[in-house]
C-alpha positions as CSV (number, residue, x, y, z in Angstrom):
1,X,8.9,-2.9,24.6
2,X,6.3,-5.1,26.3
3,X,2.5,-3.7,26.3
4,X,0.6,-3.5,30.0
5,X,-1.3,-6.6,30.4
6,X,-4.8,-6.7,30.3
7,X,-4.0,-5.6,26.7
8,X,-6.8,-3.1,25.4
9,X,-9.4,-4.5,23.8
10,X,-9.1,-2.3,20.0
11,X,-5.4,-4.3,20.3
12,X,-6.8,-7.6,20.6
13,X,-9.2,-7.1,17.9
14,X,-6.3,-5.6,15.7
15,X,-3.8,-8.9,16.9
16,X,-6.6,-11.4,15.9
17,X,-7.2,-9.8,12.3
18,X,-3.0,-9.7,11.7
19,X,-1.9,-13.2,13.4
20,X,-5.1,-15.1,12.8
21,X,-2.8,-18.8,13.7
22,X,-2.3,-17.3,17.3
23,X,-4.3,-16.3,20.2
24,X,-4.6,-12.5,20.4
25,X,-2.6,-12.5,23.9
26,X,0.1,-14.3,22.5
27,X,0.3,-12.4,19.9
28,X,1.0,-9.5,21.7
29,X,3.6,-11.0,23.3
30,X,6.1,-10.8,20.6
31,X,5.6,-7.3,19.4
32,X,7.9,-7.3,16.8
33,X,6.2,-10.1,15.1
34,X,3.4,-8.6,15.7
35,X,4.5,-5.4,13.9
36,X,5.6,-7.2,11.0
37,X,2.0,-8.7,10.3
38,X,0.3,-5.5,11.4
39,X,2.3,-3.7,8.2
40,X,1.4,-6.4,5.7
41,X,-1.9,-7.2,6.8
42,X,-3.4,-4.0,8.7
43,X,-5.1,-1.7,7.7
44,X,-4.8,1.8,7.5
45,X,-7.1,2.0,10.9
46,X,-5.5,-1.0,12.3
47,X,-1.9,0.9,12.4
48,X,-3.6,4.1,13.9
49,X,-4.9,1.9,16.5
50,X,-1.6,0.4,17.2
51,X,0.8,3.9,16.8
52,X,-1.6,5.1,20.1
53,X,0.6,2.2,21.9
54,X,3.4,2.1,20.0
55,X,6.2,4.5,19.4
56,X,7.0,4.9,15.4
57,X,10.9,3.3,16.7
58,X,8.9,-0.1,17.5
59,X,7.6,-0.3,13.9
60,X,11.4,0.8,12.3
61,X,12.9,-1.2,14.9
62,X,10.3,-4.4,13.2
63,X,11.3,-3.5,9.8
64,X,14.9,-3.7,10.4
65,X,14.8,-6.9,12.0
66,X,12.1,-8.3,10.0
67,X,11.5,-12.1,9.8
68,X,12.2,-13.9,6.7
69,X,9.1,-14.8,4.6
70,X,6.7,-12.2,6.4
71,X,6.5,-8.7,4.0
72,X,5.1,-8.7,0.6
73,X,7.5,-6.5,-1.8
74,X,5.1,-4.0,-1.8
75,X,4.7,-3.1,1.6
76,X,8.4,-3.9,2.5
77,X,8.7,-0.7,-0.2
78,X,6.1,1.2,1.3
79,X,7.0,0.6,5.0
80,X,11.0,1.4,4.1
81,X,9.6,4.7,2.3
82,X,7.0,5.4,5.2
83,X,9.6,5.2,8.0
84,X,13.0,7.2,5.5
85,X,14.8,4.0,6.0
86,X,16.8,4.2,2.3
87,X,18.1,2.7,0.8
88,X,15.5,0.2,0.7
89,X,17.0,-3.3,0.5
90,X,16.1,-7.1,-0.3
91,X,13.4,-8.6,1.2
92,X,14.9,-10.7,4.2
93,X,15.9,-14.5,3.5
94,X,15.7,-17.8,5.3
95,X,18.9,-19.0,6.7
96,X,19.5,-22.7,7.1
97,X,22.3,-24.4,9.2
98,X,25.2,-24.7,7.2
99,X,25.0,-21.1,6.0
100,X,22.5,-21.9,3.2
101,X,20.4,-19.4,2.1
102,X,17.1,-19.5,1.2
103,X,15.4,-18.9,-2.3
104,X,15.0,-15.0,-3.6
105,X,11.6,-13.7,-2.6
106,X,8.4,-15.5,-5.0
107,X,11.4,-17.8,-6.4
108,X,11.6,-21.3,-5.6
109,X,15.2,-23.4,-5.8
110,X,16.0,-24.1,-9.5
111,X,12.9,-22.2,-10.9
């Protein structure tokens, strides 16, 4: 789903707070990134503000195809519980060419 551009100003404010690295309009850009910040680093408020332009399949629709290296164990729980996607799986992994994958959530190789 793409969002009408001039993006509305509560949405900008919300981007900048979630995806401090990238400017607000870019942010908005890639809304399933977007979403994936939003639910680790929003707040209560901030997803309010967002679900008023946003369906609730955007955000599972995120979750699903969540970036590696993104969600904290606790809200990957909380989201998966929030949205009655169960049974809740592993975090999401890093993939490297050769069909490596990358270390278990707060693991690093060989520790």
């Amino acid at each position: 789903m793409k969002l009408a551009v001039p993006y509305p100003v509560e949405l900008l404010r919300v981007a900048r707070k979630v995806v401090w690295y990238d400017a607000p309009q870019q942010t908005l850009e890639d809304i399933p990134t977007f979403l994936a910040h939003l639910m680790v680093y929003g707040s209560p408020a901030d997803v309010e503000i967002v679900g008023r332009y946003l369906p609730i399949e955007e955000f599972r629709d995120a979750l699903i195809h969540a970036p590696a290296g993104v969600f904290t164990e606790d809200a990957w729980t909380r989201w998966h519980k929030r949205l009655g996607l169960a049974p809740i799986p592993a975090l999401p992994r890093r993939r490297f060419p050769g069909g490596l994958v990358g270390p278990e959530a707060g693991r690093f190789f060989g520790r």
